[in-house]
C-alpha angles and dihedrals in degrees: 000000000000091000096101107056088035091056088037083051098051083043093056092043104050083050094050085049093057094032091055084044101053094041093063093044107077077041099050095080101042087037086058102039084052088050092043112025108233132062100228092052088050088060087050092055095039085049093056102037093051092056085041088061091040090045093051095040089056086040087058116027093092096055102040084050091054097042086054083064093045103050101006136260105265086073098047098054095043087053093050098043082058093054095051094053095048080051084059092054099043088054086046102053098019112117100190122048100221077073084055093055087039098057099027080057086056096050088050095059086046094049092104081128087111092033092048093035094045088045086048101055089042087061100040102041125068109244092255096056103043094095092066089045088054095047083049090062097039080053094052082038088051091038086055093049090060112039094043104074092042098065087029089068097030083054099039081055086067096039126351084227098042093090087051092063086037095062081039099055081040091058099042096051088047090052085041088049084046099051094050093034115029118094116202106257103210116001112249117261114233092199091060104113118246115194141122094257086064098027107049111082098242087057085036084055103039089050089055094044087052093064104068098207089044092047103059091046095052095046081048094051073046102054085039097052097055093040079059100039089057092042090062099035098057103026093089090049100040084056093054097047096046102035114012091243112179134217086266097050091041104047093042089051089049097044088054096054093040087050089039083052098047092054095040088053090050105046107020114030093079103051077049110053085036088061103039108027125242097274095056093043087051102047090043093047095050082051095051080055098054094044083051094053093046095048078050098051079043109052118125097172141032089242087067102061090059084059099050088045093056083057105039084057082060092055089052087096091069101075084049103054097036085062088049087049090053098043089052089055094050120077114236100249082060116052104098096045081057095039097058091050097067101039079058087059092047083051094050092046079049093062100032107036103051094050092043089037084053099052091041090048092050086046092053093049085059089062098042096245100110090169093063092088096060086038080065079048097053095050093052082053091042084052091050097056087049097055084046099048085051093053123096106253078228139031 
């Protein structure tokens, strides 16, 4: 079977993704203040060229998702893993930085790398084994996160661009291994319709919403992308503010639960989805998360993050089994049209949340409760596990 070097190949790209990612990421500010002058203005820009790429990634998802039924997914996500590193280049030799949120715009409507990999495992996996699938890729997801910015700063240290070739070279190598490994996983239907009433994300949406099963699911992936969003977005502040935490305590802190995740994804999150089906292992896992984000709101003490962290690794098999969930209740032919829905609606929590999250931290900090704003996390989670637990575990 082809199976092996197609899932080794997902599992090496979603981990060069984050890695390229997260090698750019201690760079970007210093990058832009270089570019601009002045550091405020950097933030402005960074600010700007990071919703550009959200915006266009929501704007193309569903098509890139319906393109990868029409003509297959080997050829979407080679095409998207070019644009990405060409995205890399154009950070590394731009000099102004209106060419960084152009490019970085172009490498958002090519970011079809979640619809097509998503769309790929549910083709190649049997359905009872997607969910550990799925927790593979969270743990190459969780391995990028932290290696990237280790070798990004250790590399920015030698030349502030360098990271930026180095993603570059990453995402090349990783287009050149697809193009000599990948096999096709299901060959592309030509029948399969390709207009803007189906391809724009509104029509991409509606046709979701339509579906009931579908649609809960997708307003759940919705309320648990932006409780996760402003999680990320305002922990390390929120660590800072309550505790004086420094680079060293949070990355370090970060870098173990991204490593405890990671581990907990590979090994565990299949047993557990086999034993207790995808819609209890989902809803356990989105309640594990709200039960994370409240400890948090609720920390007095230092001691106490590392406890909410512990849990919070525990709820990790939700998101897995709540994609295998998804993938069981979308017919072949149509996985990628779906699946780039909701990666539309990921995209579209990525350029709203951060921007309203920030405002809402640096409120909160004006009235002294700096864990309001994961209290407001904790009830868009809350509200997840209860449109899971109201869908129909079939249909």
């Amino acid at each position: 079977m082809r199976r092996a070097p197609a899932l080794s190949f997902l599992l090496v790209t979603v981990f060069i993704d984050m890695l390229g990612l997260g090698l750019i990421v201690p760079i970007v500010p210093a990058l832009l203040t270089d570019i601009t002058g002045q550091a405020a203005d950097g933030a402005r820009w960074s600010g700007l060229i990071g919703s550009s790429y959200g915006l266009l990634q929501f704007l193309a998802s569903p098509l890139l998702g319906r393109l990868s039924d029409r003509y297959g997914r080997r050829p979407v996500l080679l095409a998207s893993l070019t644009c990405l590193g060409i995205d890399y280049l154009a950070h590394a030799m731009s000099p102004t930085v209106w060419l960084l949120v152009l490019f970085h715009a172009v490498a958002g409507a090519c970011a079809g790398t979640n619809t097509v990999v998503n769309a790929y495992v549910a083709d190649v996996t049997e359905p009872d084994r997607r969910a550990r699938a799925f927790g593979l890729i969270g743990a190459a997801f969780g391995l990028g996160f932290v290696a990237g910015p280790t070798l990004g700063g250790l590399l920015g240290a030698v030349d502030l661009r360098l990271p930026f070739y180095a993603a570059a070279g990453l995402a090349f190598a990783n287009v050149a291994y697809g193009w000599l490994i990948l096999p096709e996983s299901r060959p592309g239907d030509r029948r399969t319709p390709l207009s803007l009433r189906v391809a724009n994300p509104a029509g991409a949406l509606a046709a979701v919403l339509r579906r009931p099963v579908l649609a809960r699911l997708a307003w759940a992936r919705l309320c648990a992308d932006v409780a996760r969003m402003t999680g990320q977005v305002t922990w390390t502040f929120f660590v800072t503010a309550q505790f004086a935490w420094g680079t060293a305590q949070i990355g370090a802190t970060m870098a173990a639960g991204a490593l405890a995740g990671a581990a907990f994804q590979a090994r565990l999150t299949g047993p557990l989805v086999r034993r207790l089906g995808d819609k209890r292992a989902a809803v356990l896992g989105g309640a594990v998360g709200v039960v994370a984000l409240t400890g948090t709101a609720a920390a007095a003490a230092p001691w106490v993050i590392y406890v909410v962290q512990a849990i919070g690794v525990l709820g990790s098999v939700g998101a897995a089994a709540a994609q295998s969930w998804l993938s069981r209740a979308t017919g072949p032919d149509e996985q990628g049209t779906v699946q780039g829905a909701v990666t539309g609606i990921g995209a579209l929590a990525e350029t709203v949340v951060p921007a309203v999250a920030g405002v809402a931290f640096a409120w909160s900090l004006t009235c002294d409760l700096p864990g309001l704003v994961f209290l407001g996390a904790a009830a868009f989670a809350a509200a997840s596990v209860l449109l899971l637990a109201a869908t129909p575990a079939t249909g």
